[in-house]
FIKE-99360 format. One record per residue (C-alpha): x, y, z; residue in one letter. Coordinates in steps of 0.2 Angstrom, whole numbers, padded with zeros to 4 digits, always signed. Layout:
XYZA ...
***
This chain:
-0058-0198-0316X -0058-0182-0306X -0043-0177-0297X -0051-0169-0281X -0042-0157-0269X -0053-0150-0254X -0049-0136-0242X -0056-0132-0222X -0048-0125-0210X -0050-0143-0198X -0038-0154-0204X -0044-0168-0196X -0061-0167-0205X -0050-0165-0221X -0042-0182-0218X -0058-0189-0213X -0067-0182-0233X -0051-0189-0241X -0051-0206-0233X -0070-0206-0238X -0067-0201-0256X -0050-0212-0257X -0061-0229-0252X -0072-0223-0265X -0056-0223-0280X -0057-0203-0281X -0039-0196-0281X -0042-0185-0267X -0030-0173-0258X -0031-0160-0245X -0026-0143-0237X -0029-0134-0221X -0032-0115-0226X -0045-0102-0217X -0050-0094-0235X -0056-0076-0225X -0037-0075-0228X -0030-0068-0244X -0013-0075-0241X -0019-0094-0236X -0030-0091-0252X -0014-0090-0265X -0006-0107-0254X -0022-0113-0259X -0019-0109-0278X -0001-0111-0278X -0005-0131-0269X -0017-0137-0281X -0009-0130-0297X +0008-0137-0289X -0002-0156-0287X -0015-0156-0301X -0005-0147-0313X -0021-0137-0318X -0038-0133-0311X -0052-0135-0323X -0068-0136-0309X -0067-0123-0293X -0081-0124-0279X -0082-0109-0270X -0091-0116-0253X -0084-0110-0240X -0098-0101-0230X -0100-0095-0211X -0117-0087-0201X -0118-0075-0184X -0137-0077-0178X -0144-0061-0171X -0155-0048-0174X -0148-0035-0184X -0151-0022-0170X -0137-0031-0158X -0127-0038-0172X -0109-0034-0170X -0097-0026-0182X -0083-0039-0179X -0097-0053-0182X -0101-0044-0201X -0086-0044-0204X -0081-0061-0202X -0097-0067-0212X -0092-0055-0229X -0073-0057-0227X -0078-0077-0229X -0094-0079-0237X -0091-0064-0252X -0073-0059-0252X -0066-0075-0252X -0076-0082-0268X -0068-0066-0276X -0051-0068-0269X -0053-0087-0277X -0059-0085-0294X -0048-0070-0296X -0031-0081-0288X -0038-0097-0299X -0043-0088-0315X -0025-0081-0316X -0017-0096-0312X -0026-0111-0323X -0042-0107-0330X -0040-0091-0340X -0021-0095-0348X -0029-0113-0354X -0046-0103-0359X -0057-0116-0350X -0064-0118-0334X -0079-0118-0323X -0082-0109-0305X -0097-0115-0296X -0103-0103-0281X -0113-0110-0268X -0125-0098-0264X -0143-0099-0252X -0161-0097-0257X -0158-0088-0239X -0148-0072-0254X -0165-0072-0262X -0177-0072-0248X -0168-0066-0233X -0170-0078-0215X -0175-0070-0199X -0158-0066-0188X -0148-0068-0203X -0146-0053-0212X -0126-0054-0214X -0129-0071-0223X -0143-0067-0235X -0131-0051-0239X -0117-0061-0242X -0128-0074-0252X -0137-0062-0262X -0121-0054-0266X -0114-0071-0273X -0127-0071-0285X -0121-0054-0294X -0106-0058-0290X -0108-0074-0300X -0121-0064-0315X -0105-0051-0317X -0089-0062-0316X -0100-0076-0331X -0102-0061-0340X -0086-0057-0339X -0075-0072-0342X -0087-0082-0352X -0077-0076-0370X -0061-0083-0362X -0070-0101-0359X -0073-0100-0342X -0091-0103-0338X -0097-0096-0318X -0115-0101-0311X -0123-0100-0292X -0130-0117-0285X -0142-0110-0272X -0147-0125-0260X -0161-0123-0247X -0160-0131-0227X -0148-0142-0226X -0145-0147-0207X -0125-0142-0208X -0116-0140-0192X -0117-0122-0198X -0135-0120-0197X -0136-0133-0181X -0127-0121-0172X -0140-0105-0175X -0152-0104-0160X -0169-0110-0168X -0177-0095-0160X -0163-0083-0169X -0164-0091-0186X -0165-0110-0190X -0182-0112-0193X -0180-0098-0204X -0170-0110-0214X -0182-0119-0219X 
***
């Protein structure tokens, strides 16, 4: 009975989820955002309050990885990976609390973090960072909003063969992965 709106920055791979979920009776929806951008985060907001009326579930899942030793890693590449992986849960949570879920005292944000934030993988020290940043993240905002009805927790998945992590160079970080 869910009413379902996804986000990518592909919209052709956002039409393809929604046809799937739509031959499957989910009211599904869909908007083309790159969420390392504060402002395509509030058209985001401002979309699905505009169509669902409310949100009562957000999935913060956007994600992005660099592989590289930390001793050649670049700047620009560090950046990217927080901007999307840490900032842009924040940015969310903070855009969707203010908009539904704290005015109707309910809600639930689920962060999707890595066992890679809890144990670290080779080459990947800007996404074990952001990952294990998530997870205080997620500790400080449930702490935080949980007496205005909003409940936050952290899934943290292990390998999953993503095109993500099938584009890491195994000898960088993929079997690291695992």
């Amino acid at each position: 009975g869910a009413r379902v709106l996804v986000c990518s920055r592909k919209a052709p791979e956002l039409e393809q989820a929604v046809a799937h979920l739509q031959d499957k009776g989910i009211d599904a929806r869909w908007v083309a955002a790159d969420m390392s951008q504060p402002e395509q985060i509030q058209h985001v907001v401002d979309e699905a309050m505009q169509r669902l009326g409310q949100i009562d579930i957000l999935v913060n899942n956007a994600g992005a990885t660099w592989g590289a030793p930390a001793e050649d890693y670049p700047l620009e590449a560090w950046d990217k990976v927080m901007n999307l992986n840490i900032r842009s849960i924040f940015l969310m949570s903070q855009a969707v609390g203010k908009a539904s879920m704290i005015p109707q005292r309910s809600g639930r944000i689920i962060n999707i973090a890595s066992v890679n934030g809890q144990k670290g993988a080779f080459g990947q020290a800007n996404y074990a960072a952001a990952k294990a940043g998530m997870h205080g993240f997620t500790k400080a905002l449930a702490l935080e909003v949980a007496r205005k009805g909003v409940t936050v927790n952290t899934i943290s998945p292990g390998y999953i063969g993503t095109q993500m992590v099938m584009a890491i160079p195994k000898e960088i970080g993929r079997a690291s992965c695992r």
